[in-house]
PDB file of N, H, CA, C and O in Angstrom:
ATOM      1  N   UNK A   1      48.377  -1.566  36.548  1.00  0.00           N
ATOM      2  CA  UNK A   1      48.773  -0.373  35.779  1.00  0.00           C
ATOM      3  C   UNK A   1      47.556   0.211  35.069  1.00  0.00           C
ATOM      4  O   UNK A   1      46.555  -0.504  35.028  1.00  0.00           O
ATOM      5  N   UNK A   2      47.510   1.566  34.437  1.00  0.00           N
ATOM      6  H   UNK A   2      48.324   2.146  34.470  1.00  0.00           H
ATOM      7  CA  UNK A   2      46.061   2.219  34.350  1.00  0.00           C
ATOM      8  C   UNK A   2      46.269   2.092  33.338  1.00  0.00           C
ATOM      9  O   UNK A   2      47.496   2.038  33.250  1.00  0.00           O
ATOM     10  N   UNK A   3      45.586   1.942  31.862  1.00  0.00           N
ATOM     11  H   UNK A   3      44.590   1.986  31.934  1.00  0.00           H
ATOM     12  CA  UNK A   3      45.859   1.637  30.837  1.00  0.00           C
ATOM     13  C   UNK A   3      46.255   2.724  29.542  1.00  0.00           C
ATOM     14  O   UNK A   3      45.658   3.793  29.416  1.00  0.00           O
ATOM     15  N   UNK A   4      47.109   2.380  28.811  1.00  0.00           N
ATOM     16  H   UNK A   4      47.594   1.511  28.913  1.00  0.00           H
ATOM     17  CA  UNK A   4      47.988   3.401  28.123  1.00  0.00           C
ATOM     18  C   UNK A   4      46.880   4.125  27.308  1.00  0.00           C
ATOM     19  O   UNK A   4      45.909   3.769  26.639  1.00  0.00           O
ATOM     20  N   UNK A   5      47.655   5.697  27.783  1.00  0.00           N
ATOM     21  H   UNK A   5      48.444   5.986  28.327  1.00  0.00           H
ATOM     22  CA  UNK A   5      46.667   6.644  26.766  1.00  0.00           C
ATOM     23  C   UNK A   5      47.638   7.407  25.458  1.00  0.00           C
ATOM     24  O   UNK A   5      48.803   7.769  25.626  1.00  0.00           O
ATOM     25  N   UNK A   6      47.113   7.503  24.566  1.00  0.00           N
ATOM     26  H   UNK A   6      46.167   7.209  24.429  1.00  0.00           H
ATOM     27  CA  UNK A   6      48.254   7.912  23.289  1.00  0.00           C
ATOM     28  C   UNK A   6      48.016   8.954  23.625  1.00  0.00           C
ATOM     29  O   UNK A   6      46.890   9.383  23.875  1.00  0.00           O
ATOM     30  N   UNK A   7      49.395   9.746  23.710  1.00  0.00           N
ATOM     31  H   UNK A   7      50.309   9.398  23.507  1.00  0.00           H
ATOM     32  CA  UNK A   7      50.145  10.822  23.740  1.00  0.00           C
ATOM     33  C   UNK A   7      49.063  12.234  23.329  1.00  0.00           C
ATOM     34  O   UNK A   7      48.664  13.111  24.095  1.00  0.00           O
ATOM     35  N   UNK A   8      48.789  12.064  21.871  1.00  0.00           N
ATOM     36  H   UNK A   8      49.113  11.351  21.249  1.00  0.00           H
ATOM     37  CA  UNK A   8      47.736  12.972  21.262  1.00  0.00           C
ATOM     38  C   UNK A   8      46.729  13.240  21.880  1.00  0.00           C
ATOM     39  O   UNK A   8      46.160  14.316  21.700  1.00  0.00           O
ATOM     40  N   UNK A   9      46.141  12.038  23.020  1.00  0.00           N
ATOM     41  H   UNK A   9      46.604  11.163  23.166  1.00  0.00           H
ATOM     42  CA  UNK A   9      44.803  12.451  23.520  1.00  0.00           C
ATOM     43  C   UNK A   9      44.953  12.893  24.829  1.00  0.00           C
ATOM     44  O   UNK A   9      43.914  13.179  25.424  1.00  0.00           O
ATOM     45  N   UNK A  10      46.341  13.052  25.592  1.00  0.00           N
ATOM     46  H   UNK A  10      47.185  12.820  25.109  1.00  0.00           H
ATOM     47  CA  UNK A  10      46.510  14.304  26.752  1.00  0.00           C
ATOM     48  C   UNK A  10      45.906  15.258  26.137  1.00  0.00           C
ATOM     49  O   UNK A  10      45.916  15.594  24.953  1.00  0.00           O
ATOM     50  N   UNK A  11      45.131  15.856  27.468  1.00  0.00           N
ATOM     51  H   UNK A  11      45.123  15.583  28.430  1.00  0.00           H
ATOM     52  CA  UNK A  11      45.501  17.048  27.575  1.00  0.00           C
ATOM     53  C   UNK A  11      46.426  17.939  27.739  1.00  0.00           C
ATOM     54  O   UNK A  11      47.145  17.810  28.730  1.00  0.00           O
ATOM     55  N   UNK A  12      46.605  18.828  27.021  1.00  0.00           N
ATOM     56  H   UNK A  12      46.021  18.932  26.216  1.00  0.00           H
ATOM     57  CA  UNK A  12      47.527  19.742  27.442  1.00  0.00           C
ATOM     58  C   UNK A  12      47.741  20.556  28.851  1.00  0.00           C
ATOM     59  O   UNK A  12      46.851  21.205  29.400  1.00  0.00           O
ATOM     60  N   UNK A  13      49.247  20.386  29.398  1.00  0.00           N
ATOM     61  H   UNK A  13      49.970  19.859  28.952  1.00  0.00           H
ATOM     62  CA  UNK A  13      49.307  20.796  31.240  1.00  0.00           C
ATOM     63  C   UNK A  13      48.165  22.369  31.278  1.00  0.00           C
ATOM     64  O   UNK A  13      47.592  22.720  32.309  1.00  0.00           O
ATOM     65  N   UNK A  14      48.086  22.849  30.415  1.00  0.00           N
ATOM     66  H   UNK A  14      48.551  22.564  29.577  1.00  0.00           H
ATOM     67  CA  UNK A  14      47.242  24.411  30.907  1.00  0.00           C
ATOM     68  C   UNK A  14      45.918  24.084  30.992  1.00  0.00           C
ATOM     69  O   UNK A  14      45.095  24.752  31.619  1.00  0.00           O
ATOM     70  N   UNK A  15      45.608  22.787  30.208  1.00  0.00           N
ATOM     71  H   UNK A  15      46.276  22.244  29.698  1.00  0.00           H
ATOM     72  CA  UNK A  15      44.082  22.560  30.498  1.00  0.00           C
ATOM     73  C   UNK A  15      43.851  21.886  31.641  1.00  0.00           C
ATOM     74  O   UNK A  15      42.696  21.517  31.850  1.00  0.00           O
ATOM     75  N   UNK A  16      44.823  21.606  32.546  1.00  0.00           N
ATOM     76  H   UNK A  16      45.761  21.906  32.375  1.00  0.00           H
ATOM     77  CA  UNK A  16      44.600  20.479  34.154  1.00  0.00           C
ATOM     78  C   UNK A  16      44.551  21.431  35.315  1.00  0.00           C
ATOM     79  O   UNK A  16      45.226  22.453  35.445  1.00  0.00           O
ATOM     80  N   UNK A  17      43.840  21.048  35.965  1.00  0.00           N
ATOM     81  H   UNK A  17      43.292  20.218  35.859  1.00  0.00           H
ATOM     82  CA  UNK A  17      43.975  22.186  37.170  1.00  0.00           C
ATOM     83  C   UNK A  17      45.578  20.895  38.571  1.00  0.00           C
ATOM     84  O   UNK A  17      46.046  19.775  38.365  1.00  0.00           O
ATOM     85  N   UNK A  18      45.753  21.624  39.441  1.00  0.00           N
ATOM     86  H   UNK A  18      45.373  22.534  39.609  1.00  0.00           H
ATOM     87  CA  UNK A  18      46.508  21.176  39.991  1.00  0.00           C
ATOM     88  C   UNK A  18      46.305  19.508  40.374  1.00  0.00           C
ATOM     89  O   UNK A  18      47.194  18.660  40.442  1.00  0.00           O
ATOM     90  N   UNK A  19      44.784  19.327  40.607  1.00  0.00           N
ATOM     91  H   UNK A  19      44.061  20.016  40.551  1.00  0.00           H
ATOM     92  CA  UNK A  19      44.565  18.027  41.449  1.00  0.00           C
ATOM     93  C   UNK A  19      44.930  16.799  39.989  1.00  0.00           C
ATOM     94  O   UNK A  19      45.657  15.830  40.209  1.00  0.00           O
ATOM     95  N   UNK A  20      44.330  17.029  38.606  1.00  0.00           N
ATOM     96  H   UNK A  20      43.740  17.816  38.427  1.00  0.00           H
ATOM     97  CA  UNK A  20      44.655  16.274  37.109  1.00  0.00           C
ATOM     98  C   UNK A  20      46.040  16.246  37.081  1.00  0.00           C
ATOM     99  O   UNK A  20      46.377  15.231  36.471  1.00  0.00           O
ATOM    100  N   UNK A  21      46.948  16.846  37.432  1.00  0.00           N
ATOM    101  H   UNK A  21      46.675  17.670  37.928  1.00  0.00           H
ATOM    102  CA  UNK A  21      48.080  17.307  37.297  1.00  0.00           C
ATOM    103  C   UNK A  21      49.053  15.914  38.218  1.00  0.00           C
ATOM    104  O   UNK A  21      49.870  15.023  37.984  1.00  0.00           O
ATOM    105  N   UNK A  22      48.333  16.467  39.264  1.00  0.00           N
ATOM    106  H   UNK A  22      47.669  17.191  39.454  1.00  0.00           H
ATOM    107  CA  UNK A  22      48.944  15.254  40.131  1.00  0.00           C
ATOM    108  C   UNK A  22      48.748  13.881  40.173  1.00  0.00           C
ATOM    109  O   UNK A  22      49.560  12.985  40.403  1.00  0.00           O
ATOM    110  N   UNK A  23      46.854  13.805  39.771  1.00  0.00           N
ATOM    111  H   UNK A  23      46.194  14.533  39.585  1.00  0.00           H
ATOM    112  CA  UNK A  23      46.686  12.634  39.450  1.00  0.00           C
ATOM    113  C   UNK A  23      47.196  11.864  38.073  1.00  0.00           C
ATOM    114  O   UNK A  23      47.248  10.635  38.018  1.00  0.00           O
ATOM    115  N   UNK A  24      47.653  12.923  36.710  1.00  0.00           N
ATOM    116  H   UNK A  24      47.611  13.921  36.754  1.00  0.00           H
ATOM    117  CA  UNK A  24      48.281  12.330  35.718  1.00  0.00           C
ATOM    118  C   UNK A  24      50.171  11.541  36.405  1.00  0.00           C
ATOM    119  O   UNK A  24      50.953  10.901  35.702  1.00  0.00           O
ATOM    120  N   UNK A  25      50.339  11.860  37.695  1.00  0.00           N
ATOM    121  H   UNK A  25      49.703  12.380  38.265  1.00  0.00           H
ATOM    122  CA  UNK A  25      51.865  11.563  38.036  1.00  0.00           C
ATOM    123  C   UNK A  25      51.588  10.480  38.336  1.00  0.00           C
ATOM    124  O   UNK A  25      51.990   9.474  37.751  1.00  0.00           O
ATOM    125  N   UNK A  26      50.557  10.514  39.690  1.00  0.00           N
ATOM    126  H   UNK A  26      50.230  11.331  40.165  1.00  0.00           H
ATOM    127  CA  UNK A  26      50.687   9.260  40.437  1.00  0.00           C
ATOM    128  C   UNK A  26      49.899   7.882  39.923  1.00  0.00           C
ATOM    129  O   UNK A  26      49.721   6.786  40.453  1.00  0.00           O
ATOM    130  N   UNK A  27      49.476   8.510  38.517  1.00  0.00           N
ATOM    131  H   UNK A  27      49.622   9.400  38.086  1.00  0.00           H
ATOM    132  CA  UNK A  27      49.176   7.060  37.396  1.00  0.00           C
ATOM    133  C   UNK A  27      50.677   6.693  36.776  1.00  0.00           C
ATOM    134  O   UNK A  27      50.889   5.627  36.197  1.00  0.00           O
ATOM    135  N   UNK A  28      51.796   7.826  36.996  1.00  0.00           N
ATOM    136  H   UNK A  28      51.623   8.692  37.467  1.00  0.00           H
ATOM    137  CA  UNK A  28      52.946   7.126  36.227  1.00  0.00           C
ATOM    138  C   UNK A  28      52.870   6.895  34.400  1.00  0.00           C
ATOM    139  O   UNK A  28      53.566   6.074  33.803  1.00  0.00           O
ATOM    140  N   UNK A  29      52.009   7.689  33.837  1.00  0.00           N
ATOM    141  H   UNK A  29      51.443   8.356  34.322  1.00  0.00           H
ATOM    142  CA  UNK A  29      51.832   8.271  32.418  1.00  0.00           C
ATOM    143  C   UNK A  29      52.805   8.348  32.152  1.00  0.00           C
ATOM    144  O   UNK A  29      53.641   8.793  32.939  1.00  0.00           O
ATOM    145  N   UNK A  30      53.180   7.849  30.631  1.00  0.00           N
ATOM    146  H   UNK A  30      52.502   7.487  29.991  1.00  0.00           H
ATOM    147  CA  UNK A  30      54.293   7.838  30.540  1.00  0.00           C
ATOM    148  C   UNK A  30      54.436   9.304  29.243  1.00  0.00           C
ATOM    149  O   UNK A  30      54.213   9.375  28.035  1.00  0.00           O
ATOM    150  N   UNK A  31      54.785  10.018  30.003  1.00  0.00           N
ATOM    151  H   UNK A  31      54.966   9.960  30.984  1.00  0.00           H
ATOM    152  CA  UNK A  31      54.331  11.484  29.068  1.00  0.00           C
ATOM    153  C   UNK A  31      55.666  11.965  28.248  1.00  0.00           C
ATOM    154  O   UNK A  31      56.641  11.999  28.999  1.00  0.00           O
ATOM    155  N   UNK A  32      55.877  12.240  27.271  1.00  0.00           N
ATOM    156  H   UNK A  32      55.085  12.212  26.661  1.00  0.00           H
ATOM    157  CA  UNK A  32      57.484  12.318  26.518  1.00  0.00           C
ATOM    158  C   UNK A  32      58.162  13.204  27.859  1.00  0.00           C
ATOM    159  O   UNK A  32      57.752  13.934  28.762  1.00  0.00           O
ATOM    160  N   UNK A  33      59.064  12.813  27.520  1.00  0.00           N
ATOM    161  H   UNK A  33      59.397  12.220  26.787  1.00  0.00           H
ATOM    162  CA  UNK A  33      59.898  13.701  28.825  1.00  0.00           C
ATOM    163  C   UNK A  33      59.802  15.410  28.259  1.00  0.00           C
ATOM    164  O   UNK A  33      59.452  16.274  29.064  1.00  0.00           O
ATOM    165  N   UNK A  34      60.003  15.625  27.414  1.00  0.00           N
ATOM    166  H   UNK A  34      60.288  14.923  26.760  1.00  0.00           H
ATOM    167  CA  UNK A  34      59.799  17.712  27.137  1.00  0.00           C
ATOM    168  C   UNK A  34      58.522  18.014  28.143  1.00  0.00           C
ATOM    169  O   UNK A  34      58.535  18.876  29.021  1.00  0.00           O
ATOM    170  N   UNK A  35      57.280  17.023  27.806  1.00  0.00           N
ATOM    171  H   UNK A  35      57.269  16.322  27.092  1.00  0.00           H
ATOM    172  CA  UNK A  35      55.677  17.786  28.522  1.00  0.00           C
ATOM    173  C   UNK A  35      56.088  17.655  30.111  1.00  0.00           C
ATOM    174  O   UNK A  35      55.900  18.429  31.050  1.00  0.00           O
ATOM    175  N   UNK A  36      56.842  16.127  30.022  1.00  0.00           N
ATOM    176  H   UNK A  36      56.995  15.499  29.259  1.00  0.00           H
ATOM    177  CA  UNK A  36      57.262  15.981  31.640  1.00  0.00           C
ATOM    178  C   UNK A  36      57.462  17.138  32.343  1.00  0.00           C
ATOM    179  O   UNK A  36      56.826  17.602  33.290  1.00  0.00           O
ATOM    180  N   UNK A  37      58.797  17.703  31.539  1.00  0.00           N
ATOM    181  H   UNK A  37      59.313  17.326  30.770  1.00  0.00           H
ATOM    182  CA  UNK A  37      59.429  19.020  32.303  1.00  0.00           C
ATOM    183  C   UNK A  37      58.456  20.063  32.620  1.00  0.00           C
ATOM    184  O   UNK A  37      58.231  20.637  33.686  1.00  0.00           O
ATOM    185  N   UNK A  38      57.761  20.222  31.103  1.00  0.00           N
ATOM    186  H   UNK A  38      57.943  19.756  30.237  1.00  0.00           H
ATOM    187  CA  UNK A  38      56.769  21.232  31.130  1.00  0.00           C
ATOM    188  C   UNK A  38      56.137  21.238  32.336  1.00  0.00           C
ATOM    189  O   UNK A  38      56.226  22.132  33.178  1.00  0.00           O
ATOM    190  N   UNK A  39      55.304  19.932  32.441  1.00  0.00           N
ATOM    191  H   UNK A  39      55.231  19.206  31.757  1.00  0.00           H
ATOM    192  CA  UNK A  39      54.430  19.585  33.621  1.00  0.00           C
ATOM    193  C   UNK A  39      54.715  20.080  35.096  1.00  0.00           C
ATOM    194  O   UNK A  39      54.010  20.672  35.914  1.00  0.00           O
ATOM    195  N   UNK A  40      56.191  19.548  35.131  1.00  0.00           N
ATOM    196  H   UNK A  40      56.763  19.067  34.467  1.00  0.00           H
ATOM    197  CA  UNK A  40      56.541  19.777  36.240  1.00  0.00           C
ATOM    198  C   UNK A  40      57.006  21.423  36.705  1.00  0.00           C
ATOM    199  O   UNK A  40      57.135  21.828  37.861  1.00  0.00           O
ATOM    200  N   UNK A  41      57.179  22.103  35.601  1.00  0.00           N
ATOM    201  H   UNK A  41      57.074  21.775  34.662  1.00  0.00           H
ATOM    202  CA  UNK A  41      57.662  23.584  35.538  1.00  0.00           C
ATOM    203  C   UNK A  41      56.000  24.260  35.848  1.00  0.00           C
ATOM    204  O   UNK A  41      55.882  25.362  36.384  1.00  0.00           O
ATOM    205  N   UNK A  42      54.926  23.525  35.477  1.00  0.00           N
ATOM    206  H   UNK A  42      55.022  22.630  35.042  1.00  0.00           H
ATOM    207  CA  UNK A  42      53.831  24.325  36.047  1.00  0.00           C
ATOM    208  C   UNK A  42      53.157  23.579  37.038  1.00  0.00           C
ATOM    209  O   UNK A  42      52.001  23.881  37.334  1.00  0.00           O
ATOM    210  N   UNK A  43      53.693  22.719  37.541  1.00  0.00           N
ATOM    211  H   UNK A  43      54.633  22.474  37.300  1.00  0.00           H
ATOM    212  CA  UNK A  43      52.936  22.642  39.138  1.00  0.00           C
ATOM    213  C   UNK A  43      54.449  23.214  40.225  1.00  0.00           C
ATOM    214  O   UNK A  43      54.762  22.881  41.368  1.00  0.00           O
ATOM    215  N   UNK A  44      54.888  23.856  39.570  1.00  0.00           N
ATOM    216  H   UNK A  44      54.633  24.126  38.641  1.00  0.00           H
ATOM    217  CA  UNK A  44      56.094  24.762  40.556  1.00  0.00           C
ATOM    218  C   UNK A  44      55.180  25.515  40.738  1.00  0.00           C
ATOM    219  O   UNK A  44      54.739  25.671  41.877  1.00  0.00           O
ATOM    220  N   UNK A  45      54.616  26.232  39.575  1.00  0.00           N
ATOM    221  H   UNK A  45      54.974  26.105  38.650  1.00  0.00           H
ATOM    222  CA  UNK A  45      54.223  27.648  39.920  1.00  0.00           C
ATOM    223  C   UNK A  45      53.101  27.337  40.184  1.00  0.00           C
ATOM    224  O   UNK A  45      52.296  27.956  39.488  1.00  0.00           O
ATOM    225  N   UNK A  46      52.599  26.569  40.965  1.00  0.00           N
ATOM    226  H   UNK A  46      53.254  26.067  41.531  1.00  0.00           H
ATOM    227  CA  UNK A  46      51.206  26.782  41.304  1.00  0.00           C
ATOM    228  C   UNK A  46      51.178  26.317  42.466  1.00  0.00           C
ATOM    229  O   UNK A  46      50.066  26.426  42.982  1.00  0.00           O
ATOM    230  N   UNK A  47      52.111  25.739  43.228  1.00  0.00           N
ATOM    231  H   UNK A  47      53.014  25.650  42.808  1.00  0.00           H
ATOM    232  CA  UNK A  47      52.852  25.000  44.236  1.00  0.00           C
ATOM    233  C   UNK A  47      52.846  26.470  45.221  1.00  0.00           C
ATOM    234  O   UNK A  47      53.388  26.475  46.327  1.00  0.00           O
TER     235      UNK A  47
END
């Protein structure tokens, strides 16, 4: 497992380009579920 990052020190989804985006998933981050959605509501639109 990749080791836990506190919440505060994400970046925010507008600062990731698509490839950070994906690579923050397939580490399985455990991101509050609201940014989750967020997250996932902007790799729709960039999809």
């Amino acid at each position: 497992m990749p080791p836990t990052i506190p919440y505060a020190t994400l970046p925010s989804t507008e600062d990731l380009g698509p490839a950070d985006r994906e690579a923050l998933i397939e580490h399985g981050m455990a991101l509050k579920t609201l940014s989750t959605n967020q997250a996932l509501k902007e790799m729709k639109k960039c999809a």
